[in-house]
N, C-alpha and C positions, 0 to 999 in steps of 0.2 A: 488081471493077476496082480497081487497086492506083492511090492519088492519088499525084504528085507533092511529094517533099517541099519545102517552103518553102526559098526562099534565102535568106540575110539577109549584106547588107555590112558590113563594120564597119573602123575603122581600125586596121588589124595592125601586127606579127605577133600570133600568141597571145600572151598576157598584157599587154596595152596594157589602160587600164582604160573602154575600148570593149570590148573581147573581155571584161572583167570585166560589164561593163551586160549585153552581151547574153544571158551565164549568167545572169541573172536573168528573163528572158524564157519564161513558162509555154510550156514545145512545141518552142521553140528546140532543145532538146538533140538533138533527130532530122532536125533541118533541114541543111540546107549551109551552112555558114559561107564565106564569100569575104573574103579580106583584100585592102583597098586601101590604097591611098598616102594619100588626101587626102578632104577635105570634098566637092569636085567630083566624084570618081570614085562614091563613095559614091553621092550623088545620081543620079546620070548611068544607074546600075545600074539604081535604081528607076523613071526616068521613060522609059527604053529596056524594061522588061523582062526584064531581064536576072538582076533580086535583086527578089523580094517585099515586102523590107524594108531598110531603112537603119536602122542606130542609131551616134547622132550625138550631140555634145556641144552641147548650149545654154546653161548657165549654170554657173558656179564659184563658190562660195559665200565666196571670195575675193577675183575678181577680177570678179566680176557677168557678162553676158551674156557668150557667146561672138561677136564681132560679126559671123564670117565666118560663122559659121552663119544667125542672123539677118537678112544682108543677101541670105542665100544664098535662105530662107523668104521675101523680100518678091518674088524674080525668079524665081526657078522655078517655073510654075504646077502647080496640081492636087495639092498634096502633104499628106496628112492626118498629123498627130501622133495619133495611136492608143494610146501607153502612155507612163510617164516613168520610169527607174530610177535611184536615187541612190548614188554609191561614193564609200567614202571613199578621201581620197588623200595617200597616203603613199611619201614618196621618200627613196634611198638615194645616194649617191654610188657609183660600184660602179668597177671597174678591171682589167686585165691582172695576171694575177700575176705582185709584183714590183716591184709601184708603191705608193711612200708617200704618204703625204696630201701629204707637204712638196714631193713632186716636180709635184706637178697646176698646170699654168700655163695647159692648153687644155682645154677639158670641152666635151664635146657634151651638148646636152637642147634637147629639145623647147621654143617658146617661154614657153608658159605654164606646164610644171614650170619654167623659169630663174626665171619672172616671180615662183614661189610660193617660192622658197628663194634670193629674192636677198638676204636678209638675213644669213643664213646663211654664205654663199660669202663675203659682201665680209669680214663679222668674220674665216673661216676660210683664205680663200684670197683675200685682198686684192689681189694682183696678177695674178687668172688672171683670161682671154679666153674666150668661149665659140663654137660654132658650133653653129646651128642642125641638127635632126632632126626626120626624121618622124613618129616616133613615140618615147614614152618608152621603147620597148624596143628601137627602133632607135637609140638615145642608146648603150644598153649594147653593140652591135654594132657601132656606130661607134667606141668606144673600143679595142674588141678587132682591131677589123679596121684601123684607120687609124692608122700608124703615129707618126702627129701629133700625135695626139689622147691625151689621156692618161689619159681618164676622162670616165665621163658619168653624167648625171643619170638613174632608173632607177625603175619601183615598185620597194619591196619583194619580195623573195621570187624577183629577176630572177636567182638563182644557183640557181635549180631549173631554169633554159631558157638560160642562156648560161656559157661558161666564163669569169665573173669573179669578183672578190673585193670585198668590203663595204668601204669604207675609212670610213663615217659612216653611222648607219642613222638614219632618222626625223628628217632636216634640213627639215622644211617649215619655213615660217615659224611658219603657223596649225596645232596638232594637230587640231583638229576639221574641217578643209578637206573640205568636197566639192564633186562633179561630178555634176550634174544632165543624165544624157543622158535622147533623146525618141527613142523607134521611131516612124521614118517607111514608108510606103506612097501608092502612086498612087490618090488619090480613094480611092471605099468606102466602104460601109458607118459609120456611127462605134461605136464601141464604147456598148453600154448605159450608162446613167446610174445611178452605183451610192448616191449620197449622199454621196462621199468623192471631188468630180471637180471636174477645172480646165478650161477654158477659153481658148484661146491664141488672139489675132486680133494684126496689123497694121492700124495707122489713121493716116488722114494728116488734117491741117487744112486744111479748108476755103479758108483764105487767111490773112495773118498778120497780122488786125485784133486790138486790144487786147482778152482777156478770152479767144479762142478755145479756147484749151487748156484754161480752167476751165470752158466750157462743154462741150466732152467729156469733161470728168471727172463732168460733172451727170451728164452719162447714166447714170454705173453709180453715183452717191452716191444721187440720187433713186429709186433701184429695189435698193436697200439690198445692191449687187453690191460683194462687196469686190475690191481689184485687189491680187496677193501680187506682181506685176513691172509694174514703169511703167518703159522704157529708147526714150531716144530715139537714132535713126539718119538719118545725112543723106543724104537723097533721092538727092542729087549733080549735078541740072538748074541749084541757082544756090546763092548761099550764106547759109547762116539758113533752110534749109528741110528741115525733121524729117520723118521717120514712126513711130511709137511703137510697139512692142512690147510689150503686154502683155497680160498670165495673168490671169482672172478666176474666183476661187472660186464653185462650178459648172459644171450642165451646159447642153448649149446646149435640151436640152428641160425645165429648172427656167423656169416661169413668170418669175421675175425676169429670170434672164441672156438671154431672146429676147427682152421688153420692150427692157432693155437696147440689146441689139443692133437692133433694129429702130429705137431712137431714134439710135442712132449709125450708121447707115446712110443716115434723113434728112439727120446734121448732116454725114458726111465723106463728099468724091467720093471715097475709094478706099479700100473697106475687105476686104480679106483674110482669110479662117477659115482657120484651123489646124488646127483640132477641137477635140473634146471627149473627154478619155479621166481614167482614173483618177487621182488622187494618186498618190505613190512612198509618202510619209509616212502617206495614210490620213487625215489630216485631216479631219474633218469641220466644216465651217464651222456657227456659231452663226447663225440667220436671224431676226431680227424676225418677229413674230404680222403685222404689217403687210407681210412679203414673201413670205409662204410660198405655194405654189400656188393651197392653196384662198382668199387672200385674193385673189389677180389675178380668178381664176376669180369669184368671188362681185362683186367689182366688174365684169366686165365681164356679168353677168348682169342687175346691178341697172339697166347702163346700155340694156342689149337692152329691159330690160323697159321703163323710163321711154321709150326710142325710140318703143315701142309703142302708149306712151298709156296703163301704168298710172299710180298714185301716185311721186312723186317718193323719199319716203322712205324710208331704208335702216334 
């Protein structure tokens, strides 16, 4: 019996560096890829059935979380983060041939490649305007197709899939900038616990008495859980009220990080799992002799046993 291949969403066309995350995706290469327009569409696939997989943008190693993503994880239920893959990101100015750097006064790009090379523009083209895109390789299509537009913001390498021309290559602000995408799926299974795994929950505060926010941070300081993302987002019911996003080094079956989480599930009415799945980076986090499995495991042995009416002593 012949299976079904995997579908997976992503934000197109070919070579956006969405379609770059998802070639990194073990299996992906035999799957279906579907391109869509937007974050919502993406989603929309997975929780209809439609795509097996989303791979989506959460974090810019520039510009910190992705917030529409984020706000998108706190309202759409059932949705597992499974794997994370990191690209670097690198932008060209690109153009119609024919066109000089001196003549570009309107440029399309995406908002967060404008956001990462606006230093850049203002030094080199001080008096240009831009208009938003899709995507950054719909930036490069836009320039060629709209007669308006004189140039747009582009990866690298957008002259192997569109008929344009380089007019600046590598104008990020930051050269080491990346983009931290996360492969999404409907509930499931989570991926094994490999030694080298993060963590991702949404939490909200109890209420907004003095101290609150240090005491959900106890939860993961006292069980020796480190946090690599703390990013707050606003609820939008009133105004001054958060919910927090953040990535916890481990897995949600490492002794520590379910302590954890089971202390932060006392302290906040509404708390969110994302999953548990691998690093991109491989990291493996440093654990205290005080957090390691067997020490949770042997403490709550010692406490079984004293329940029982042995000796108190450990």
């Amino acid at each position: 019996m012949t299976s079904t291949p995997a579908r997976y969403s992503y934000l197109g066309p070919e070579g956006t560096f969405t379609w770059e995350a998802l070639r990194q995706v073990k299996g992906a290469e035999t799957g279906e890829w579907i391109s869509v327009a937007n974050l919502g569409e993406a989603l929309d696939d997975v929780t209809s059935g439609r795509s097996d997989y989303a791979m989506i943008a959460i974090e810019n190693s520039v510009e910190g979380g992705v917030s529409a993503t984020q706000d998108a994880l706190a309202h759409v239920p059932d949705l597992r983060i499974v794997g994370e893959y990191q690209v670097p990101v690198r932008f060209a100015l690109v153009a119609p041939a024919g066109v000089t750097l001196d003549a570009v006064e309107l440029l399309a790009a995406h908002p967060v490649a404008y956001a990462q090379c606006r230093a850049w523009l203002e030094t080199h083209l001080p008096r240009h305007t831009h208009v938003p895109s899709s995507s950054n390789v719909q930036a490069a299509q836009d320039a060629l197709e709209d007669d308006g537009v004189h140039a747009g913001l582009a990866p690298r390498g957008i002259t192997e899939r569109i008929n344009v021309e380089v007019l600046a290559d590598d104008i990020g602000d930051n050269p080491s900038a990346e983009t931290r995408f996360v492969l999404i799926q409907k509930g499931g299974p989570l991926p094994e616990r490999t030694g080298s795994d993060k963590t991702s929950i949404i939490a909200e505060l109890p209420d907004d008495g003095p101290g609150r926010l240090l005491e959900m941070l106890e939860q993961f300081a006292t069980r020796g859980v480190n946090m690599s993302l703390l990013e707050s987002r606003p609820i939008g019911d009133s105004m001054g009220r958060y919910r927090f996003v953040i990535d916890l080094d481990g897995h949600i079956h490492d002794e520590r990080v379910a302590d954890a989480l089971l202390g932060l599930r006392r302290f906040s009415p509404h708390v969110i799992f994302l999953g548990s799945y691998p690093r991109a980076n491989g990291h493996t986090p440093s654990v205290s002799s005080r957090y390691t499995d067997d020490a949770f495991i042997d403490a709550r042995r010692w406490l079984d046993a004293v329940a029982e009416g042995q000796p108190g002593e450990s």
